[in-house]
C-alpha positions in Angstrom: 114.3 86.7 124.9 112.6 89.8 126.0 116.4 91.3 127.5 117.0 88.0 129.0 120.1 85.6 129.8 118.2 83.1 128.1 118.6 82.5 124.9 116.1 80.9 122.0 119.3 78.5 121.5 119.2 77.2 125.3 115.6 77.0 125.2 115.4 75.0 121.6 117.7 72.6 123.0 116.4 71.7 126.6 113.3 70.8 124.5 115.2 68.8 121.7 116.7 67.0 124.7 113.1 65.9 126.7 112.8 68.8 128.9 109.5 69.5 129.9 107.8 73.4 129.7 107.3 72.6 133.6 111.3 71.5 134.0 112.2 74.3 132.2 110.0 77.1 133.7 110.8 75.2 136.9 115.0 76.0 135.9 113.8 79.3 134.4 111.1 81.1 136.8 111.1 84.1 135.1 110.1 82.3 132.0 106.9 82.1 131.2 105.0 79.2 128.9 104.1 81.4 126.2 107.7 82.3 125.6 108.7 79.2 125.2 106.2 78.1 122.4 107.9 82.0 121.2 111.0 80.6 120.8 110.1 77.8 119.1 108.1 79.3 116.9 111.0 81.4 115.9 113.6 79.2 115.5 111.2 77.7 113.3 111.2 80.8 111.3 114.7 81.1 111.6 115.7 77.7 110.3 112.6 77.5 107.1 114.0 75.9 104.0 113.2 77.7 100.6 114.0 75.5 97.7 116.1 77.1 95.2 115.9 75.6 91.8 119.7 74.6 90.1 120.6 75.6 86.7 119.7 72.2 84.6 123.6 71.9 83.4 125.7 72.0 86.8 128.6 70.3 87.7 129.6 69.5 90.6 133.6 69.2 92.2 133.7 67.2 95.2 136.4 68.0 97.2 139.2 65.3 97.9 138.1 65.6 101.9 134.8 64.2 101.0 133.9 60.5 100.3 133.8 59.8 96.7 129.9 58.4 97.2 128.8 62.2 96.8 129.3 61.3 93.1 127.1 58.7 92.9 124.7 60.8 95.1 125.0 63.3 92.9 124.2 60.8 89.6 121.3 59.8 91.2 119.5 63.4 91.0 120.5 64.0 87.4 124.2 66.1 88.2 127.1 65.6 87.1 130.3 65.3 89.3 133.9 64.1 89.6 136.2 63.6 92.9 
């Protein structure tokens, strides 16, 4: 942020975990509130989901680490898998 130590990460996560804007200005004093409604607003950028469309006739391998319920997760949107 702006040539910072801070980063968008750090900032993102004092406010998933409660933190305040005053708490963290009050840890961060060269902060300013604008920049940390910045960061969120670009992590939520960073982080939008596009929906890509799957080819109607996919299969799916679940790998041997992986529960065996993926298949029947899979079923249940219209794929076809094995484990």
């Amino acid at each position: 942020m702006r040539g910072m130590r801070v980063t968008v990460g750090t900032i993102v996560g004092l406010v998933a975990s409660g933190h305040t804007f005053a708490e963290i200005l009050a840890a961060y004093p060269y902060l300013e509130g604008k920049e940390i409604r910045q960061a969120l607003a670009y992590a939520a950028w960073r982080v939008e989901e596009i929906e890509v469309p799957l080819p109607g006739r996919m299969k799916f391998l679940v790998d041997m680490n992986l529960s065996p319920l993926w298949v029947s997760f899979f079923a249940c949107r219209g794929f076809e898998s094995v484990h």
